[in-house]
N, C-alpha and C positions, 0 to 999 in steps of 0.2 A: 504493500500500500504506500501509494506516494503522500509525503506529508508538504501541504501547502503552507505558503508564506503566510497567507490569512489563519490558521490554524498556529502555526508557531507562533506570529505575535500577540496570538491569545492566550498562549499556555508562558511568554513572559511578560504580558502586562498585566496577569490577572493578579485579582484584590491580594494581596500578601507577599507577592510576588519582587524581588529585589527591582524589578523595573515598571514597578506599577505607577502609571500614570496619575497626574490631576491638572484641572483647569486652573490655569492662574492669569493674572492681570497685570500686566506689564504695558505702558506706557497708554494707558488705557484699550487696550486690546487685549481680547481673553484669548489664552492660545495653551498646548498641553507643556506639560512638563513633567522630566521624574520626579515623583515624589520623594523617592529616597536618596537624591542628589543630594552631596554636600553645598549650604545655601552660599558658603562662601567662602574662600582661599584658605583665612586659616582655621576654619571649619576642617579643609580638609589635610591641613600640614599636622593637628593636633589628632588625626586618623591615622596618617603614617607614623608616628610613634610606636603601634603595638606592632608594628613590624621589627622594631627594635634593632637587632645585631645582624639580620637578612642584610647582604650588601646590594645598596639602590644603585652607586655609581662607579664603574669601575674606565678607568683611562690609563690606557699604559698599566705603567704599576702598579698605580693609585687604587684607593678601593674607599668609599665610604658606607658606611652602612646607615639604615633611618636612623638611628640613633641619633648618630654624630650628624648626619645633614640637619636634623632638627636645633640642636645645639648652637651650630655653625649659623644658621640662619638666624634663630628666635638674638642670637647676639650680637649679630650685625642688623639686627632691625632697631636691637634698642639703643646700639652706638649710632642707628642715622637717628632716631629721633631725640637722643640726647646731648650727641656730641653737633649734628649737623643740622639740626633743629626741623626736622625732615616732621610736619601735619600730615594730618588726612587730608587727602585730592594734589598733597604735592607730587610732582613729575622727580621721578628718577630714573634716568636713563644706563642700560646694561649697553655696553659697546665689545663685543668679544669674541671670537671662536669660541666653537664648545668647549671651553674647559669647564671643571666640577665648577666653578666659581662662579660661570653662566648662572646655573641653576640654584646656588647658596645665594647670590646677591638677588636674584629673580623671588624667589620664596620670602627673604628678607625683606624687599619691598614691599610686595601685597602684603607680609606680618605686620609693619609697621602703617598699614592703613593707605600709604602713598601709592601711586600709579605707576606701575611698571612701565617703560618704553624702551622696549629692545629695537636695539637701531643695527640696520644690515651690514655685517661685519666686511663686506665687499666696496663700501661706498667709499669713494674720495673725501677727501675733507670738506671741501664745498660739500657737499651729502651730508655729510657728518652734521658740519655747523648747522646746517638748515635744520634738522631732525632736532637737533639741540635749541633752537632759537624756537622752530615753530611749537612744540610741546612747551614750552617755557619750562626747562628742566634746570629743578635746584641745585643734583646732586649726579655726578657721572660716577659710575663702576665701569671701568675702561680695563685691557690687557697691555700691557706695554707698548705694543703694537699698533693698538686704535690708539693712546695716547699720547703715542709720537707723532701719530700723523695731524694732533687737534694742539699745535703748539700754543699756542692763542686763546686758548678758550680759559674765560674767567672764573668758570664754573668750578667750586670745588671737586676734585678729582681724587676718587679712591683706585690705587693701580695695582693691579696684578700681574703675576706674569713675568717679572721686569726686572734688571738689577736694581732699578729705582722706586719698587715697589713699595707700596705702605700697606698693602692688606690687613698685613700678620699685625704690624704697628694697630692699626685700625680695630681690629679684632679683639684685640688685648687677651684677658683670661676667657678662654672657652668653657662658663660652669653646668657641672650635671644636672646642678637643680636651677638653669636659666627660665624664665618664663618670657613669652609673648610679652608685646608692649601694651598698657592696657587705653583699648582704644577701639570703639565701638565700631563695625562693620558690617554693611547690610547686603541684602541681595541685588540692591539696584546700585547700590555705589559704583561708581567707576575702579576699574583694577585695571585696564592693560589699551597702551596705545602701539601698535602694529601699524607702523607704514608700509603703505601699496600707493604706488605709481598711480598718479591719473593721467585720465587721456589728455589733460592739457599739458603734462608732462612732469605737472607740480605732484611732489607724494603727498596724499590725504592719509593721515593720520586715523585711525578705524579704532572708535575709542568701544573696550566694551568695556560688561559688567561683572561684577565676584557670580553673579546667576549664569552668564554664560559660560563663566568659568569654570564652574562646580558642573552644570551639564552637559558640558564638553565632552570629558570623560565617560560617562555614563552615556552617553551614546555612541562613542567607538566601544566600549565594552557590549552593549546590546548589539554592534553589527557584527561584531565578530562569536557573543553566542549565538543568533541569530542562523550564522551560519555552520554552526556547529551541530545547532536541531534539524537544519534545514536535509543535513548528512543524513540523519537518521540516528546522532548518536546523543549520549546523555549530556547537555549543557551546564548540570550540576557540575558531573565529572571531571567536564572541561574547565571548569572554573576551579577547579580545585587545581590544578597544575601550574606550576608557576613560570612566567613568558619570560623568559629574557630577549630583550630587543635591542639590536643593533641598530641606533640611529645613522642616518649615510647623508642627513640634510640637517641643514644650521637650524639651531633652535631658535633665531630671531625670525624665522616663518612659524608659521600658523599649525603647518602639520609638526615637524620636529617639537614646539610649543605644548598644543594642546591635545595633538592625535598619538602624540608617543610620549613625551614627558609626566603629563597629568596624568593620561592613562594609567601609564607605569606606576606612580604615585598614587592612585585609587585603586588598583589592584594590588600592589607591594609587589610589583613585579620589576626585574633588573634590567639596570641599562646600559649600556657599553657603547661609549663614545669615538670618534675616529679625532685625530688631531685633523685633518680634512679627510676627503673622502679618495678611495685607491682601491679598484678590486681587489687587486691581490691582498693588501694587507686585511681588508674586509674578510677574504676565505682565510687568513690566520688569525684572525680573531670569533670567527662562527667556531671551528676549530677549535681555539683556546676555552674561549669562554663556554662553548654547550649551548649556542647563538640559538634560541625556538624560533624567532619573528625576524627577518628583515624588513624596514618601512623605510619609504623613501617615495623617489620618482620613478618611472619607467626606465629613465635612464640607468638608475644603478643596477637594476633588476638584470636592462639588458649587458653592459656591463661585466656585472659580474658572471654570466652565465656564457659571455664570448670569452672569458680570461683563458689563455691556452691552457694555464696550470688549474683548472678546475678541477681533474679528475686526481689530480697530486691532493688535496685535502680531505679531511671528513668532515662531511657539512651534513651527514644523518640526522642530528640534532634539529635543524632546520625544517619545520613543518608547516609555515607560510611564507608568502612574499606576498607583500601588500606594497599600493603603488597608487600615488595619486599627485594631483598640482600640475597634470598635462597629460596632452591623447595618449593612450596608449597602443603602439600602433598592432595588428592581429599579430605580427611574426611573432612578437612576445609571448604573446599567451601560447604559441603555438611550441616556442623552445622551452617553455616551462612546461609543457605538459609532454617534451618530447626529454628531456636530460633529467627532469627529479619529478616524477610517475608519485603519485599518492600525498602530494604537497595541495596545499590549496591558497591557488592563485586569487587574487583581489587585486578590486580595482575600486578605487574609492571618488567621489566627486565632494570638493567643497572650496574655501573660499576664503582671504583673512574676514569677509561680511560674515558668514557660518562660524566662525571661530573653529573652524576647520571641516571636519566630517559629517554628508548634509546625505548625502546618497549613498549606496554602495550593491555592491557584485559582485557577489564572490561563489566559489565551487563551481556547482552542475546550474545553477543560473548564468555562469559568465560564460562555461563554455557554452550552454545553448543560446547567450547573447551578448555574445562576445562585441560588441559595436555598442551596448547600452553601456552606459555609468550605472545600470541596478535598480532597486526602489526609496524612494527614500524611506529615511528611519522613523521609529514610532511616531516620533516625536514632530515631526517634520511634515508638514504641506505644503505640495508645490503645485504649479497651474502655469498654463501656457497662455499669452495674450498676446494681444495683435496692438498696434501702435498706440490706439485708444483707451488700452487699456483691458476690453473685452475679455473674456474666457474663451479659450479658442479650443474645440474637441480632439480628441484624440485624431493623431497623422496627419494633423496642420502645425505648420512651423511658425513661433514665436519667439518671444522672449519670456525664457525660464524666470517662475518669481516664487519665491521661496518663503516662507514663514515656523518660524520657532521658537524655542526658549536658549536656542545657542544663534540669533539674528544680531549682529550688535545693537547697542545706542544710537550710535552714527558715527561722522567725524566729526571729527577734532578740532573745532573752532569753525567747521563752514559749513554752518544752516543751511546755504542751499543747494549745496549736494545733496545734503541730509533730506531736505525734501525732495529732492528731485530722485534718487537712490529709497528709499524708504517712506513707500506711503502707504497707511493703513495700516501697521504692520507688517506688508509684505515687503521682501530687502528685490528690489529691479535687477538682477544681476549683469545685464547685458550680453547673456551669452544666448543664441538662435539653439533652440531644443524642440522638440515634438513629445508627447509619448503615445506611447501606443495603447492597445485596448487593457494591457492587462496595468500600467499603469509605471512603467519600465520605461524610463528617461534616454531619450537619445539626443545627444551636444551637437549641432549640427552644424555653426561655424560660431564665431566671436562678433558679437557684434562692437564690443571694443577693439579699438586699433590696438593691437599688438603680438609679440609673438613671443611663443613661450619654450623659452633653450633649458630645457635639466630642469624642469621645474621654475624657472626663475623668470619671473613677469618682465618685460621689455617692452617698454609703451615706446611705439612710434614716434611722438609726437614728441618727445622728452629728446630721445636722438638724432631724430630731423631740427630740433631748436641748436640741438648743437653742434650740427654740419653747418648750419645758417650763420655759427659763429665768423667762420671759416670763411677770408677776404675774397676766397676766386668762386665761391661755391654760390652757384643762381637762383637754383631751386634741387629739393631734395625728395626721396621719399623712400621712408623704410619699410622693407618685406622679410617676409619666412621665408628662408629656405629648406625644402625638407630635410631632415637628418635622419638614420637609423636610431642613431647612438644617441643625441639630445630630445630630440622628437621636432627642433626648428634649432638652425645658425640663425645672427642677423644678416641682411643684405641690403643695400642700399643701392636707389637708381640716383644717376646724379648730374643734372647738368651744370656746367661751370661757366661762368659770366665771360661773353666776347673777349677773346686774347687773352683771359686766364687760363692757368696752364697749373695742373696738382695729379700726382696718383695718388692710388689708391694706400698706398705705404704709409705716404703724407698725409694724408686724412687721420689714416688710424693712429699718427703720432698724435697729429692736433686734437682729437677727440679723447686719448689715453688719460690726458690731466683734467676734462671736464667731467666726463662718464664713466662709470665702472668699469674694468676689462670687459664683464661679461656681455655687457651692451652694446661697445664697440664692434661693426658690423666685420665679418670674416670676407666677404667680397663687395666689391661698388661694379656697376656698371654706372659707364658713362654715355650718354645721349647728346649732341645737337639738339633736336627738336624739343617742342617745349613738352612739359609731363601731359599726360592727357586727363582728363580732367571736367567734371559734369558742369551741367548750368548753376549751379551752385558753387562752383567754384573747387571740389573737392577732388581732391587725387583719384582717380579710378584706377584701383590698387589690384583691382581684378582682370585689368588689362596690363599692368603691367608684369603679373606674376605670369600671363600666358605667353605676353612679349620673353621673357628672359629665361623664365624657366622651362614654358611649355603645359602653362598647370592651367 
């Protein structure tokens, strides 16, 4: 007997049930939520204690256990509000690789009531300062590395990492009987701003709540029981085993953040960090450590499963790969079910608006629809609408719009995004979707300009502003190229102003000190004629990806 989707999330949201549901009211819209979600941050940092001596983070050598991350945190919450005079709703800004210290100063901010703001550890200093200026951030936790590159900033600066570090100074006595800082926090407070790129090129600051945060978690743990029942096997069972998950994406994203961090942290499940990301060292540490979960992008997945030295490791341990933040293209599903046979593959959809994980697909649903992103989760409604706004039926193409109790606030100082992004409740995503009858989401293109290399957002408009920098350059416009391995390069079409004269080299020097590497496009073509271009005045990006590519 086949057991259905409808059947499964009856037998884990019923009455008593760790994922049972309730109506609640949020921003005056009634919408569901778990009920037995922790209501807020250190709600659930004060849960990870009974995990005690269990080691949560292990990097390199390093190893910490709940214990000591509690410790470590609750005292550096109460040195920023003592020593740094750090209130409730103050902006603290995390600048870092994943080191353990990511994650100690991340915790220690929501303890102390303050707003987290993890700023992209890839940004230029122009990036940097902006992220710092626009949050208006009291307090920076930086690594050596981001604090070298922010030489200027007035902001006080706690550093790690570094021969010039003060952490440990900062930290002072680490005691057993430390307590939280006493300082009230609720489920609508603001806890975490996550910048994402806008299409004008400026990054919006995506402010959520301690509520999205606490069910954040609690909805990647229901997609992955979810699919556990869906097998036919016991989801109790399954819960009883403990993940260890190999992060392979920066935790100043959304997924590495709240789809694997918190996760880990509401299950007391272990984590094992990369200094960056490297297949091979990724198969010696699945390896070492007894890796159960990979999470990441498609890229790593694909990645690690092309490394020549695959079949040199034991990756037995290994009984998912989950994979979201970009398409992921079929060959993938297809070398995952062709090199590790009895593994189960996922494919997840969400968003820094979703505070990550909004949809999902995984098992004998992805192989038999392997093109959808899945259903969305309990918790989660979505609807498809036409430019008006309307509901549009099943196998008519819209734009996906999503509602929940993991939707953010808004952004971060600009109402009218906030309205134009979020109305009624439902978050506008901009992404063209259909679903079909049974109710199984399919991404049909972007309706935002941009393109998305290894997970990593790349707004058009951000890198066409700054080729325009650039004295010979007349008009510009950026495109996807397809990739196996990232799933998009950049590429840029480029015309250059009468008798100026630049390659391609040149560009990507001039562009190297305004933009991240990643941004910077890997090929330009160059045209005489002018871009082509609607009565509106807009790049017709669709003739030129046919002009150059062929697509």
């Amino acid at each position: 007997m086949t057991i259905t989707n409808e059947q499964v999330q009856a037998q884990l949201t019923a009455p008593g049930q760790l994922f049972e549901m309730e109506e609640v009211e949020v921003g005056g819209n009634k919408i569901r939520a778990w009920k037995h979600a922790p209501a807020t941050f250190r709600a659930l940092l004060e849960i990870t204690r009974f995990h005690g001596d269990k080691v949560f983070v292990a990097f390199e050598d390093e190893r910490i256990t709940y214990e000591e991350h509690f410790r470590l945190a609750a005292t550096l919450a109460n040195r920023l509000v003592d020593d740094y005079g750090v209130r409730k709703g103050d902006r603290v800004a995390v600048a870092m690789r994943n080191y353990p210290e990511w994650i100690v100063s991340f915790s220690a901010v929501l303890a102390a009531g303050a707003v987290a703001v993890p700023l992209n550890a890839w940004w230029t200093e122009q990036e940097l300062e902006y992220g710092l200026a626009d949050s208006g951030a009291k307090v920076l936790i930086a690594d050596g590395e981001r604090a070298r590159r922010l030489p200027n900033t007035a902001i006080p600066t706690i550093v790690t990492r570094d021969e010039n570090a003060n952490w440990a100074e900062v930290l002072g006595e680490v005691r057993a009987d430390v307590t939280l800082p006493a300082v009230e926090v609720g489920p609508d407070d603001p806890a975490t701003i996550f910048y994402t790129s806008g299409t004008t090129g400026r990054s919006k600051g995506a402010l959520g709540s301690h509520r999205n945060l606490g069910q954040a978690p609690m909805t990647v743990a229901y997609a992955m029981l979810r699919s556990v029942a869906l097998a036919g096997k016991d989801p109790g069972e399954a819960a009883g085993v403990r993940r260890i998950t190999l992060l392979t994406v920066p935790l100043f994203h959304v997924t590495g953040c709240f789809a694997v961090l918190m996760t880990t942290m509401f299950t007391g499940g272990g984590l094992v960090l990369m200094y960056k990301w490297d297949p091979q060292r990724a198969l010696e540490l699945i390896q070492r450590e007894k890796v159960t979960v990979m999470s990441g992008v498609p890229t790593n997945a694909w990645q690690l499963l092309s490394h020549p030295a695959l079949r040199d490791y034991d990756i037995s341990s290994l009984g998912s790969i989950s994979y979201g933040g970009a398409p992921a293209p079929p060959k993938l599903l297809e070398r995952i079910t062709r090199l590790l046979p009895n593994r189960t593959p996922a494919n997840g959809y969400g968003m820094t608006e979703t505070t990550a994980l909004a949809i999902y697909n995984s098992g004998k649903d992805y192989l038999a629809k392997p093109e959808s992103i899945g259903l969305p989760l309990a918790v989660v409604d979505v609807k498809v609408c036409d430019p008006a706004g309307a509901e549009l039926p099943p196998g008519q193409v819209g734009e996906l719009c999503m509602r929940g109790p993991i939707v953010i606030m808004g952004y971060w100082g600009k109402p009218e995004a906030t309205a134009e992004t979020f109305v009624d409740g439902w978050l506008h995503t901009g992404d063209l979707a259909r679903l079909d009858e049974e109710g199984y989401v399919y991404i049909v293109d972007r309706a935002k300009d941009m393109v998305i290399r290894g997970g990593e957002n790349v707004y058009c408009a951000e890198v066409e502003a700054a080729l325009f920098e650039h004295p010979a350059v007349d008009d510009a416009a950026v495109i996807g190229i397809p990739d196996d391995e990232l799933g998009e390069e950049v590429g840029a079409v480029v015309r250059l102003k009468p008798g100026a004269e630049a390659t391609g080299e040149e560009l990507q020097d001039f562009l190297r000190g305004r933009i991240a590497a990643f941004k910077v496009p890997v090929r330009f073509w160059f045209r005489e004629a002018e871009l082509p271009r609607n009565p509106g005045g807009k790049i017709l990006k669709t003739h030129l990806r046919k002009e150059t590519l062929g697509l």
